[in-house]
C-alpha positions as CSV (number, residue, x, y, z in Angstrom):
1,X,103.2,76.3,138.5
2,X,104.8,79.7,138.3
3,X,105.2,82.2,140.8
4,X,104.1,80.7,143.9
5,X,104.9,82.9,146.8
6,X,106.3,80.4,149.9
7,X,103.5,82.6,151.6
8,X,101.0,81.0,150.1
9,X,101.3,78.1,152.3
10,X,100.2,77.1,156.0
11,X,101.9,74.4,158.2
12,X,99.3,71.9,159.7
13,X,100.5,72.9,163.3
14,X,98.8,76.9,162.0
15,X,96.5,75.8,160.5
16,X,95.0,73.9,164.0
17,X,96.7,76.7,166.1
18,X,93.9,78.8,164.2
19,X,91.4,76.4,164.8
20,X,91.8,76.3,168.3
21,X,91.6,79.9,168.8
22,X,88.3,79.6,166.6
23,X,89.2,82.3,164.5
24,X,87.3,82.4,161.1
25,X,88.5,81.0,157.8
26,X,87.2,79.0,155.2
27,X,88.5,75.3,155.4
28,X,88.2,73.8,151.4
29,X,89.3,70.1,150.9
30,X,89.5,69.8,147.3
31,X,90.3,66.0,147.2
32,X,87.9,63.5,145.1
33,X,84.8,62.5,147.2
34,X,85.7,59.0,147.4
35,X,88.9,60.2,149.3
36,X,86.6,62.6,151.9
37,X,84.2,59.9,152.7
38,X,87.4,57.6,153.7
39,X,88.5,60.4,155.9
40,X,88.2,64.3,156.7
41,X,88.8,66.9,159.1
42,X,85.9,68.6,161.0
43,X,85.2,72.1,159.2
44,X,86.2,71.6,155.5
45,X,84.2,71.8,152.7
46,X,84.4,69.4,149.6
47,X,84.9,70.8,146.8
48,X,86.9,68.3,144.8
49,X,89.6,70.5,142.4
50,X,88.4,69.8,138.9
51,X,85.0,71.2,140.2
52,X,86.9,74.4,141.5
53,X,86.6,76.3,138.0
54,X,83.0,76.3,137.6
55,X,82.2,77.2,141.4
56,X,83.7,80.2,142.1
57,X,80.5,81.7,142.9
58,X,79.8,79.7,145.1
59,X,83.0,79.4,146.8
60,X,82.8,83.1,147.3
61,X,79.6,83.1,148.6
62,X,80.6,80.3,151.4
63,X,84.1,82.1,152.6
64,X,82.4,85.5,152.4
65,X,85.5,87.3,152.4
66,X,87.3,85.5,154.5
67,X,90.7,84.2,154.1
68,X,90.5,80.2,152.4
69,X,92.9,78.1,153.3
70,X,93.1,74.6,150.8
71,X,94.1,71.3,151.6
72,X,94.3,67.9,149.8
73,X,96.3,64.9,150.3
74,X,100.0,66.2,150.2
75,X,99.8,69.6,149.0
76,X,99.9,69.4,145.7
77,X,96.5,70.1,144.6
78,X,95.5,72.8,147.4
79,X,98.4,74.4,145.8
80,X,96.5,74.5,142.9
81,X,93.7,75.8,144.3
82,X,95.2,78.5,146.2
83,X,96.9,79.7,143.0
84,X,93.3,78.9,141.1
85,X,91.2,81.1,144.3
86,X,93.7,83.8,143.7
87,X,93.7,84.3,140.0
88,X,90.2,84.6,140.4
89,X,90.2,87.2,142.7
90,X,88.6,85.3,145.6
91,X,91.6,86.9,148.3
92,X,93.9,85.5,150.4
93,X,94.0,81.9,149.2
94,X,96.9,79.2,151.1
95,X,97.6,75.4,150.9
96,X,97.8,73.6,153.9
97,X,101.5,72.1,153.6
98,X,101.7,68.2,153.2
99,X,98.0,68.6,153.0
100,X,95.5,65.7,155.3
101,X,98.4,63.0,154.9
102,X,100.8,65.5,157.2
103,X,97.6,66.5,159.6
104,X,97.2,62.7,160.5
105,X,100.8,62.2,161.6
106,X,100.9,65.7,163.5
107,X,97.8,66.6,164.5
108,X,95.3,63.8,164.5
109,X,96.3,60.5,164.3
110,X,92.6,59.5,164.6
111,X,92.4,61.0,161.2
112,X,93.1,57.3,158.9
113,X,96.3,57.6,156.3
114,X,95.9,56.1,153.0
């Protein structure tokens, strides 16, 4: 991927600094399903990444203008996505940094590895 702006990312420890002051985002997991029924964080929305093309709409619709932040395993993906949400015009559009693999060991250890 090409010019990714360092910006376009969110450490776990802002991402749940944001959640605790309930301020208003959109929270999109785009992992497989099989890996959000093993484990999730409260809040998101599946929307698995090589279903993110064809719903835009209603990706749009459900963050309603407000900022999305992406998350996925490590990163990788949500990365994607962010540069994906962008492109298509959907706003302000970040990856959660080492993605729900980093939020178990920091935030939630509740939350199972795999």
């Amino acid at each position: 991927m090409q010019n990714i702006d360092p910006d376009w990312e969110i450490t776990v420890q802002d991402v749940k600094a944001r959640m605790d002051k309930d301020e208003d985002f959109f929270f999109l997991d785009v992992r497989q399903s099989e890996e959000y029924e093993h484990c999730r964080i409260d809040g998101t929305t599946l929307v698995p990444l090589p279903e993110l093309q064809s719903r835009l709409e209603e990706i749009g619709r459900l963050a309603a203008g407000r900022e999305i932040i992406a998350h996925c395993h490590h990163g990788h993906r949500s990365m994607q996505a962010a540069v994906l949400l962008r492109q298509a015009g959907l706003g302000t559009a970040r990856s959660m940094a080492g993605g729900i693999d980093a939020w178990s060991i920091q935030i939630d250890r509740a939350v199972p590895r795999y």
